[in-house]
C-alpha positions as CSV (number, residue, x, y, z in Angstrom):
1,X,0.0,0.0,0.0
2,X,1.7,2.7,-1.4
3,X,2.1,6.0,0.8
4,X,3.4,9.6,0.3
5,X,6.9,9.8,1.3
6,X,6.1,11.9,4.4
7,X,3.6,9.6,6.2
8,X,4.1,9.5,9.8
9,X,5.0,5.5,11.2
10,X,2.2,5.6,13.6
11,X,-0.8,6.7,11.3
12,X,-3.8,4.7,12.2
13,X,-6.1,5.6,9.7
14,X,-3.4,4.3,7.1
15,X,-2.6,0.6,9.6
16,X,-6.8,0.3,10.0
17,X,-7.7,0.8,6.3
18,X,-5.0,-1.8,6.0
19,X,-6.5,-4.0,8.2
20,X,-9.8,-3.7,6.8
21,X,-8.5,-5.0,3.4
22,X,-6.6,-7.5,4.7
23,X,-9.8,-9.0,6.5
24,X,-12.0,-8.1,3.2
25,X,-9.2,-10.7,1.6
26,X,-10.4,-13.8,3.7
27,X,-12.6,-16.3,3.2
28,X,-16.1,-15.0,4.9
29,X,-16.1,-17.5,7.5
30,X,-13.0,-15.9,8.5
31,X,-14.7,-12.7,8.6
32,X,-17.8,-12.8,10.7
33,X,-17.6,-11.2,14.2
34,X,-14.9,-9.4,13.1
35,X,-16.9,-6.4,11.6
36,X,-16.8,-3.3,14.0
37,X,-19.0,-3.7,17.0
38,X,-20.1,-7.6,16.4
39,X,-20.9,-9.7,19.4
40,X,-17.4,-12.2,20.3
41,X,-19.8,-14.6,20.2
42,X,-20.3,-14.8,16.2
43,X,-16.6,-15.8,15.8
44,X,-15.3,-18.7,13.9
45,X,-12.2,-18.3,13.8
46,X,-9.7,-16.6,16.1
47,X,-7.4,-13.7,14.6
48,X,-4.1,-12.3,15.5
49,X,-2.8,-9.2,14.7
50,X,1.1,-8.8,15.6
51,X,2.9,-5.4,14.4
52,X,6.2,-3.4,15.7
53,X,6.1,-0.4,17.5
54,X,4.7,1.4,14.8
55,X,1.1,-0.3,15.3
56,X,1.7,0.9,18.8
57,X,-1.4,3.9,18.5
58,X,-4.4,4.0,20.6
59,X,-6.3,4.5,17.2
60,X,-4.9,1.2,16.1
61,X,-5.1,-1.0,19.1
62,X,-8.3,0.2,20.5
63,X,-9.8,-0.5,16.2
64,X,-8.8,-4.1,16.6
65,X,-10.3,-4.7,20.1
66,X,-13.4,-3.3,18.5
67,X,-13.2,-5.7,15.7
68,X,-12.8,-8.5,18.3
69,X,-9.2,-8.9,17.4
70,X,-6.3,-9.7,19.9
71,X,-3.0,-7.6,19.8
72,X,0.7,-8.2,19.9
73,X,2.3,-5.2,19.3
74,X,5.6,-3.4,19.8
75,X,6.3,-1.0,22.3
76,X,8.6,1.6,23.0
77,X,11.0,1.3,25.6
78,X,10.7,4.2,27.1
79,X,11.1,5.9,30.6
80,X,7.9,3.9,31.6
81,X,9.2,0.9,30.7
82,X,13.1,1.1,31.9
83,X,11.8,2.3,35.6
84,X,10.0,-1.2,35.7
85,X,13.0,-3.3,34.5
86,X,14.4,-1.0,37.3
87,X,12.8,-2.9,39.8
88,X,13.1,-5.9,38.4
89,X,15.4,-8.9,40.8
90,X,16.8,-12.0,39.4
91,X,13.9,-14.4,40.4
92,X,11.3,-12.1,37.9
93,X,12.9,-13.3,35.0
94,X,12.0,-16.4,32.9
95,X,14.0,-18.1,30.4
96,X,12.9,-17.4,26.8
97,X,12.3,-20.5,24.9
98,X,12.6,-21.4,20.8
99,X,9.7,-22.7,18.4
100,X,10.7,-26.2,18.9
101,X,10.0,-25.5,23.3
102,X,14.2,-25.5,23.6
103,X,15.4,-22.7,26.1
104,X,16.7,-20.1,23.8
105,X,20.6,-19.6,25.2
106,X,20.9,-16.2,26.8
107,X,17.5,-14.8,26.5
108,X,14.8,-13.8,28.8
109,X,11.6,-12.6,29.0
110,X,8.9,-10.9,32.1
111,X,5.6,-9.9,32.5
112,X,6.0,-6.0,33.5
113,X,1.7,-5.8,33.3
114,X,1.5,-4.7,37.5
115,X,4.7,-2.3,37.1
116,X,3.2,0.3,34.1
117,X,0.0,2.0,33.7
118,X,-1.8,0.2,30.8
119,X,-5.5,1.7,31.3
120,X,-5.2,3.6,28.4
121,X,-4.8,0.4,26.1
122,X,-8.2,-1.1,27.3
123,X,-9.0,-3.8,29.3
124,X,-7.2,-7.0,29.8
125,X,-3.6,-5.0,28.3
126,X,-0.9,-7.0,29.4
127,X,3.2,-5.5,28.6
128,X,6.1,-7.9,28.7
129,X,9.6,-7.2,27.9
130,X,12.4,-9.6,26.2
131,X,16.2,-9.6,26.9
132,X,18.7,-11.4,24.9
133,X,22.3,-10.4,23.8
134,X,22.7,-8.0,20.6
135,X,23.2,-9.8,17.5
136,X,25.8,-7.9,14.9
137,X,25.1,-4.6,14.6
138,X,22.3,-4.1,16.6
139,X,21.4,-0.8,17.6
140,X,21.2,0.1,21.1
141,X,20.3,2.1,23.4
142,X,22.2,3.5,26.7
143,X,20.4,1.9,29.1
144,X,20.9,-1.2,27.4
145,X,24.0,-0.7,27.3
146,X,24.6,-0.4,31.1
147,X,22.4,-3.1,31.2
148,X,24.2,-5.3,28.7
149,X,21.4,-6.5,26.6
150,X,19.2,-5.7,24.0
151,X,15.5,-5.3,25.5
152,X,12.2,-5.1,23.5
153,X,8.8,-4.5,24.7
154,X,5.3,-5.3,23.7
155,X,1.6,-4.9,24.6
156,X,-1.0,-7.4,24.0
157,X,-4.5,-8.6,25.4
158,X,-4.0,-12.3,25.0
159,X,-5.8,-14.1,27.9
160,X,-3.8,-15.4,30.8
161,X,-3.3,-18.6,30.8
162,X,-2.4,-21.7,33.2
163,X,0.7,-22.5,31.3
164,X,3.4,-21.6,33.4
165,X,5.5,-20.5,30.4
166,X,2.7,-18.5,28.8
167,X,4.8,-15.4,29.3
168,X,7.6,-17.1,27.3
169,X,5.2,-18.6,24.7
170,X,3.5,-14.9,24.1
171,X,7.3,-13.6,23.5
172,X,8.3,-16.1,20.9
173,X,5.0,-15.7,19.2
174,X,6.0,-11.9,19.1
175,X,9.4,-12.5,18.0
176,X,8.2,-14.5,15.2
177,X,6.3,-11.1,13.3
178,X,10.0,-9.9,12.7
179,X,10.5,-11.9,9.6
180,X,8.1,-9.7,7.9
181,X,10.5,-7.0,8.4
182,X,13.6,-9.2,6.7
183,X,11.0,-10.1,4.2
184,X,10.0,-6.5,2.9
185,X,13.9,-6.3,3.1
186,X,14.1,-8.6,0.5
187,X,11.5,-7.7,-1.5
188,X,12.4,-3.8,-2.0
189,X,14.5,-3.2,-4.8
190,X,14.9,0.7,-4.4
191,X,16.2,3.2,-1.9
192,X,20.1,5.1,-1.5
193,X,22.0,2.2,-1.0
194,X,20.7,0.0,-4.5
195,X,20.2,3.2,-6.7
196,X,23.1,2.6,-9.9
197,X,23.1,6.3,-9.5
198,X,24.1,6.1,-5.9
199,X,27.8,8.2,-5.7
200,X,28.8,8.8,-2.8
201,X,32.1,11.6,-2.1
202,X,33.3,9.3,0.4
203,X,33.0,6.2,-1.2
204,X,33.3,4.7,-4.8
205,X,31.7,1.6,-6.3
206,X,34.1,-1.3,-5.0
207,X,36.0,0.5,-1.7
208,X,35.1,-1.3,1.2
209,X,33.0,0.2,3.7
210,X,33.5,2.5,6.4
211,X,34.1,1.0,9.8
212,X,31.9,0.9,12.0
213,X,31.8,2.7,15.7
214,X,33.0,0.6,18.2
215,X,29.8,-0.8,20.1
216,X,29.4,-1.9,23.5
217,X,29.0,-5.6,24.7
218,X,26.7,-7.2,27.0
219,X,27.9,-7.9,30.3
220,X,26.7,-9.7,33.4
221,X,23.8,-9.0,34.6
């Protein structure tokens, strides 16, 4: 869905009009009690819509609970988010696990739903956060940095369950929506970097790059 070049990230009109089309694209059994305002009860099938942090828009999140659709969505770490972690000991963190249940090596994930203010996303919001070391390149932030890991964040309304790794489960299905981003990666054959008119004063076609700043490493915890 093509958009003008300065459309804001978190525009709700655009991600809803989106989401209408995409639900207009499935079979109708797919569809009903997913219309605006229908009663939970008329669903037949259950729908999941996961997004990064640009989904994260009260315009957005409170569309799909109106559609009867559950949430995953990215969220900012912001000063909200990093007091929690904060207060977080040792013992409030679970191990993150992989798609096949394996413990996923240095990775970690908690529920921070009774440390931050989540009225505002509706009822039954829940926040949990993920830690794991950087992989190559990774941007980050300072407080990860004197924290030594990479955190990310997201808000959803999935239903508590009994499973004691349901926090754990919720993170990996997040984690799974960023292959759309390496995807769309793939697929866009445009941009700075792979224009043939791309000349850059610094650099000529064939120079190796420019190194990179040194970044820092995770640490204990």
């Amino acid at each position: 869905m093509l958009r003008p070049g300065n459309a804001g990230a978190n525009d709700a009109e655009d991600h809803l009009e989106l989401l209408d089309e995409v639900l207009a694209a499935l079979p109708f059994d797919y569809q009903v009690g997913h219309e605006p305002g229908d009663d939970p009860s008329l669903i037949r099938h259950h729908i999941v819509v996961r997004a990064d942090s640009a989904g994260a828009s009260l315009g957005f999140v409170g569309g799909l609970v109106e559609a009867n659709i559950e949430y995953s969505i990215g969220h900012q770490v912001n000063s909200q988010v990093r007091e929690a972690l904060l207060l977080f000991q040792e013992e409030d963190w679970d191990e993150a696990i992989e798609t096949d249940g394996r413990v996923r090596d240095g990775a970690w994930v908690a529920e921070l739903t009774g440390l931050m203010d989540l009225s505002r996303w509706g009822e039954g919001a829940r926040s949990s956060v993920g830690a794991s070391g950087p992989h190559p390149g990774a941007q980050l932030s300072m407080f990860d940095c004197s924290e030594g890991y990479r955190h990310t964040c997201f808000i959803t309304n999935a239903i508590e369950t009994e499973n004691d790794a349901a926090v754990a489960v919720l993170e990996l299905r997040h984690r799974g929506h960023a292959r759309v981003e390496d995807r769309v990666r793939n697929w866009k054959d445009c941009g700075y970097r792979t224009s043939r008119l791309h000349r850059s004063p610094r650099t000529s076609p064939g120079s190796p790059p420019a190194s990179s700043p040194a970044r820092c490493s995770p640490g204990p915890r």
